[in-house]
C-alpha positions in Angstrom: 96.2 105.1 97.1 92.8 106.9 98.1 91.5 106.7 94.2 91.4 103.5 91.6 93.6 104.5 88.8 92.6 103.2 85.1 93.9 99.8 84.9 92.0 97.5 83.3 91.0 94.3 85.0 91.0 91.9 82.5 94.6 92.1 81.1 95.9 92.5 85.2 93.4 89.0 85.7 95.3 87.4 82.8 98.9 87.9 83.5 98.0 87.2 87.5 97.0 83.6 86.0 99.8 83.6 83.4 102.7 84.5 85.9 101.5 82.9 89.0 99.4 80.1 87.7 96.2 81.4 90.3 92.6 81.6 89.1 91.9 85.0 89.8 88.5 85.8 89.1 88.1 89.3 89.9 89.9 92.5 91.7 88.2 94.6 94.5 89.9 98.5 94.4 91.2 98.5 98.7 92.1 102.6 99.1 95.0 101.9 101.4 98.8 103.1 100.8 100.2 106.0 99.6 101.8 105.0 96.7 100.2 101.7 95.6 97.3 100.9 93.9 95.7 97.7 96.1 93.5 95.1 95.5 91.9 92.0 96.7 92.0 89.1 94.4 89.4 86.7 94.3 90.2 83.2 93.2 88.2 80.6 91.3 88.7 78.7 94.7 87.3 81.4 97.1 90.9 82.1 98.2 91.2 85.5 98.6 95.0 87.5 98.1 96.1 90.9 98.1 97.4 92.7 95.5 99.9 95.5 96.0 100.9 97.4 92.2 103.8 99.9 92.4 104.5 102.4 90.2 107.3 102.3 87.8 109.3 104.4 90.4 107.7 104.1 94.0 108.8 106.6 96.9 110.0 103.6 99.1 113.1 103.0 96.7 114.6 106.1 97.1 113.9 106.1 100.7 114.8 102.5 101.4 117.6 101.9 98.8 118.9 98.9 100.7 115.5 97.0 100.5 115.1 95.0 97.0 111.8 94.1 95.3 110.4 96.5 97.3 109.4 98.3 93.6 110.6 96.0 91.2 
């Protein structure tokens, strides 16, 4: 995905922390992808992870329909 598309950081930061238990302290847009919105998480620690959101229906599941978790 070329363009960041309105999410709001704060709620995203808190259910990071609240589902994964990580200390995510802030999210850098990455334009990569097609169908993704990408970011890179930084963590209270200085570890940094990546981020990969799909949409609720992402092209890869109807093009891959033997690969799971792929979009959810």
């Amino acid at each position: 995905m070329r363009y960041e598309p309105p999410i709001a950081h704060a709620p995203l930061l808190a259910t990071i922390h609240a589902a994964y238990g990580l200390p995510a302290e802030r999210l850098t847009f990455v334009p990569v992808g097609y169908a993704a919105a990408c970011y890179r998480v930084e963590r209270a620690d200085g570890a940094p992870l990546f981020l990969k959101l799909w949409p609720p229906r992402c092209p890869a599941r109807r093009t891959r329909p033997g690969v799971r978790g792929v979009c959810g």
